[in-house]
C-alpha positions in Angstrom: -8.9 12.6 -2.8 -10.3 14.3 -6.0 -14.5 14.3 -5.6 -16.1 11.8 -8.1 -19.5 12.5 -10.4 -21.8 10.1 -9.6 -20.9 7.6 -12.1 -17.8 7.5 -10.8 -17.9 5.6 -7.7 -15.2 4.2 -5.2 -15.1 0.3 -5.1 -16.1 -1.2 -1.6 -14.4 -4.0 -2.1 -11.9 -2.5 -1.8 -9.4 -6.5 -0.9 -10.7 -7.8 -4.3 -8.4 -7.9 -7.3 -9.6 -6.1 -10.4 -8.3 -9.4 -12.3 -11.0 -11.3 -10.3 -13.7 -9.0 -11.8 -16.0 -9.9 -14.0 -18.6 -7.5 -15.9 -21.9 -7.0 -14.2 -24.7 -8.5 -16.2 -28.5 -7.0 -15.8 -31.1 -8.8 -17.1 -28.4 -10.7 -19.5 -26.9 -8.0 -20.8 -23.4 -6.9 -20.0 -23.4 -3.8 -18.2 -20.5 -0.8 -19.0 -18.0 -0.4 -16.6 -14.5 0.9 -16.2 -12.3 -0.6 -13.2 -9.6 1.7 -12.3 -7.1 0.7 -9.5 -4.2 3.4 -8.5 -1.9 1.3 -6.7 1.4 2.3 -4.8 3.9 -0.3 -3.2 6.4 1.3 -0.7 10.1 0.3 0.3 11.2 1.4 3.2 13.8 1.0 5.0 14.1 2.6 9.2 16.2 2.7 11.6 15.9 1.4 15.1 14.8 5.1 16.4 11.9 5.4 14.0 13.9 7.3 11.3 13.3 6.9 7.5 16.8 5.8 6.2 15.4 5.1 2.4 12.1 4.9 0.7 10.7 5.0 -2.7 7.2 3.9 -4.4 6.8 1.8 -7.4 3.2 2.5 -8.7 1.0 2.1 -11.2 -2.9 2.6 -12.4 -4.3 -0.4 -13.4 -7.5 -0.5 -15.7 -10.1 -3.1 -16.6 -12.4 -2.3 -19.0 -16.3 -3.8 -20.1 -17.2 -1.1 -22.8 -19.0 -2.3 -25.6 -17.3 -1.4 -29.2 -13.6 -0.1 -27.4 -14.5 3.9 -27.2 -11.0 6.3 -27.0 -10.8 7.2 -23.4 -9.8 10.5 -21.4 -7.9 10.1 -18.3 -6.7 13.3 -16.4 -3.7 13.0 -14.2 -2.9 16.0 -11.6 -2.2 18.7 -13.4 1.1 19.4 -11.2 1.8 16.3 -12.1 6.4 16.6 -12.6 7.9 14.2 -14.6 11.5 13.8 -14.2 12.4 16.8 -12.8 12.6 18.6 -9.2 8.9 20.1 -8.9 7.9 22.6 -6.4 6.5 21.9 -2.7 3.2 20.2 -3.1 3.3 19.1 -6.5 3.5 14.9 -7.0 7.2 14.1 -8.9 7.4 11.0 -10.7 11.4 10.2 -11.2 10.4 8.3 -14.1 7.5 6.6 -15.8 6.7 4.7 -18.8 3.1 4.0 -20.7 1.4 1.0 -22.3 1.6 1.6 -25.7 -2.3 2.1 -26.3 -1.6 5.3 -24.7 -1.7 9.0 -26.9 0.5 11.9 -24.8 -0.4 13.7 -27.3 -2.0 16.6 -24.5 0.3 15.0 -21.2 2.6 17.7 -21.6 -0.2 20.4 -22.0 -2.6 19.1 -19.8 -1.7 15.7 -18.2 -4.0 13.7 -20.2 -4.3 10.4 -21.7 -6.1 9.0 -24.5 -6.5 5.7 -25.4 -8.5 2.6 -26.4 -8.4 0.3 -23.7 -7.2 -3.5 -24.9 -8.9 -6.7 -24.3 -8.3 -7.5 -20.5 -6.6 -6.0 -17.8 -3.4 -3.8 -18.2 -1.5 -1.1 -16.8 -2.3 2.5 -18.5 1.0 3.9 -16.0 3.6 2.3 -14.0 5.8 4.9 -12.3 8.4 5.3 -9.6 8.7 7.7 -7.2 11.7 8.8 -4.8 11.2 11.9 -3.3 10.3 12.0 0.5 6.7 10.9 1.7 4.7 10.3 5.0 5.2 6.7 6.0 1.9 5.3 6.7 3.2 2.8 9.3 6.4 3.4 12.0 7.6 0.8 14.2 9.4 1.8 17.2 11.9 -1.4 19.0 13.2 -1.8 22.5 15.1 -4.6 23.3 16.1 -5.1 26.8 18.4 -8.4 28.7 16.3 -9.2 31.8 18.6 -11.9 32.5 21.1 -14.4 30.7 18.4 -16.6 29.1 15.7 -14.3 28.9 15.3 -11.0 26.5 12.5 -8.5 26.2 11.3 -7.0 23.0 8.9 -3.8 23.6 7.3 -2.5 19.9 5.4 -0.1 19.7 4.0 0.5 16.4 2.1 3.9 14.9 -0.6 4.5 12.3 0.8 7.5 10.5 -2.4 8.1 8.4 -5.7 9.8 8.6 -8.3 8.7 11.3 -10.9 8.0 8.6 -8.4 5.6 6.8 -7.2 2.3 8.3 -4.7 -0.9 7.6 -6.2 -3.9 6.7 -4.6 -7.0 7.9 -1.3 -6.0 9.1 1.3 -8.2 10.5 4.7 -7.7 12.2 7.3 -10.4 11.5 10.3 -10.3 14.2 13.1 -12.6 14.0 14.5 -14.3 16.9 18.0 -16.0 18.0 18.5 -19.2 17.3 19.0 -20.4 20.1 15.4 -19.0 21.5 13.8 -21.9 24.0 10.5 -20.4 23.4 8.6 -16.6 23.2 5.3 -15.4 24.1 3.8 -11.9 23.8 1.8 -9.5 25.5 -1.0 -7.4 23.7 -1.7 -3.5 24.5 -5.2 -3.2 24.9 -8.2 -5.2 24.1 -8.6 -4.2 20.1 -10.4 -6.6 17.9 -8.9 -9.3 15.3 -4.8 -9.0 17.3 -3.2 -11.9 17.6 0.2 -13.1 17.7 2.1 -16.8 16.9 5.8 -18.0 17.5 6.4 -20.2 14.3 9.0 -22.0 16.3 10.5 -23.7 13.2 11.2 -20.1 12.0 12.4 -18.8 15.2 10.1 -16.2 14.4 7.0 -14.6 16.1 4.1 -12.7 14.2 1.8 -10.1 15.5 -1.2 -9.6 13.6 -4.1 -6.6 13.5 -6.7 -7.1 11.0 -7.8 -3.4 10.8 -5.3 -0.6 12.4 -7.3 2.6 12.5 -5.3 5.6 11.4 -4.0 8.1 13.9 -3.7 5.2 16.7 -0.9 3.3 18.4 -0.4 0.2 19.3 1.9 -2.1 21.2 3.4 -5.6 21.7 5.4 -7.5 24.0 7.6 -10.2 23.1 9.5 -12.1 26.0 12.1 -14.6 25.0 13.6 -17.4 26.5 16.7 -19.2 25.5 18.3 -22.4 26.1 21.5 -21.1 26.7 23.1 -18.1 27.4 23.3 -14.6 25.8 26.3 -13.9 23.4 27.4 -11.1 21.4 25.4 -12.6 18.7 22.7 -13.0 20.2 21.7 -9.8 19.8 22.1 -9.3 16.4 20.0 -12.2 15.2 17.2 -10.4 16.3 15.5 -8.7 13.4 15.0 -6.7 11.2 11.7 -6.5 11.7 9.4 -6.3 8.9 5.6 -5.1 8.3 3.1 -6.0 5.2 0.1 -4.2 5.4 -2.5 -2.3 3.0 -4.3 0.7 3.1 -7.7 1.2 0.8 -8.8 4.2 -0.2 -5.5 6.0 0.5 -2.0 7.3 -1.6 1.0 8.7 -0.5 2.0 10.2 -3.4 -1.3 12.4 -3.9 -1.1 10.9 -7.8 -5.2 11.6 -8.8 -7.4 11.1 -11.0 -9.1 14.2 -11.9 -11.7 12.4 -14.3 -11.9 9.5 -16.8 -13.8 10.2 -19.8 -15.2 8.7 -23.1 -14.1 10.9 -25.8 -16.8 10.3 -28.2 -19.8 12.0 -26.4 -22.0 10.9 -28.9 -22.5 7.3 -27.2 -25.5 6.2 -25.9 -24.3 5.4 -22.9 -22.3 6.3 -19.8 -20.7 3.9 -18.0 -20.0 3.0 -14.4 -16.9 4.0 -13.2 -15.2 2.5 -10.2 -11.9 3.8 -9.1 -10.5 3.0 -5.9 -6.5 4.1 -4.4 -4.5 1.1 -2.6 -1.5 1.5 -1.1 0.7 -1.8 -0.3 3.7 -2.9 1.6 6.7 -4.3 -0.5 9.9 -4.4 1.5 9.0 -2.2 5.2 11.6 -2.9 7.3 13.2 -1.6 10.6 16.1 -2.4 11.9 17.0 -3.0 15.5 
């Protein structure tokens, strides 16, 4: 993650939508602040041994903005930033993109900057998509196992890919079960706080939840199944896929930065708060089994 100035300072709340923000008022007056979210939403797509069959990212950077008489702004991408074609190891490709049209690229090319005079309200500065290979943050590894005609076995063991400072916040697992499944319950590895897990048995589906997985760590679940009639060929196969939503704050995969955000006109009275926080998001994270 780039370092910040002072005035440009990571948002703690880091769950909280930048549409539900409002600007901070002191002593009745509106105070000057920029809201910046960088968010990435991943598709992935595994197989049942943990490998990455097909992933991309659809991003974007998000802005809010409480400035007083709508200054230009300066907003400095990486400058390896690719665009459309193969980059070299290291660098952050974007397959392609597309700008509100606020935006000058007058100096992207030269020196991956934007200008701009942010609108009225919130609205995306970027939205991009990206398909080159990254580090899943999540992997799920299944088991399945027939301990006897009516009863299956599902072991999952699932692995924060990420650094141990950063975390999931409020993951769940969704695995499908038969149809004809009598009932399931599951086991828990460990004692960790805020894990649960429920058998929606109008779904014939059981969820495993962990409100915060810390990064670098395993864990692992359970599930035993009983049905109310024998195993078929089918049987198997109306398990899964199983599926994962999760998101982690504070964290990219795509290394996409902001190197600084700027008022242009330095002649202003002021300088404004700056709060830019990275979230990355599951969309479709699936595994098959």
């Amino acid at each position: 993650m780039p370092h910040m100035n002072p005035k440009t300072t990571p948002s703690t709340a880091v769950h909280k939508p930048i549409t539900t923000v409002t600007g901070a008022r002191t002593g009745g007056k509106q105070r000057n602040e920029i809201f910046v979210d960088i968010i990435e939403r991943l598709n992935v797509l595994f197989s049942p041994n943990g490998y990455v069959l097909n992933s991309n990212i659809d991003g974007c950077i998000q802005m809010k903005s409480y400035l007083s008489g709508q200054p230009e702004l300066r907003l400095a991408l990486n400058e390896d930033l690719v665009v459309g074609t193969a980059g070299n190891f290291g660098t952050t490709v974007l397959d392609d993109c597309n700008f509100h049209d606020c935006v000058n690229l007058e100096e992207f090319e030269s020196g991956r900057i934007l200008s701009f005079h942010p609108p009225d309200g919130e609205f995306s500065v970027l939205n991009y998509r990206i398909t080159a290979e990254f580090r899943a943050p999540f992997r799920v590894f299944p088991n399945i196992e027939e301990r006897s005609p009516t009863r299956i076995e599902i072991a999952l063991l699932v692995r924060a890919d990420i650094p141990e400072k950063k975390f999931g916040s409020n993951v769940t697992v969704t695995v499908p079960l038969p149809r004809n499944t009598a009932s399931a319950s599951a086991e828990l590895s460990g004692t960790g706080p805020g894990q649960n897990t429920e058998y929606v048995a109008a779904e014939k589906r059981l969820v495993w939840s962990v409100k915060k997985f810390v990064g670098g760590t395993e864990m692992s679940c359970l599930i035993k199944i009983n049905l109310d009639s024998p195993a078929t060929a089918n049987t198997r196969r109306e398990i899964g896929p199983i599926a994962l939503g999760f998101e982690v704050p504070m964290y990219n995969v795509s290394n996409l930065e902001v190197r600084y955000l700027r008022i242009s006109d330095q002649g202003k009275s002021y300088n404004p708060y700056r709060w830019v926080r990275y979230v990355t998001q599951s969309s479709s994270y699936v595994c098959r089994v």
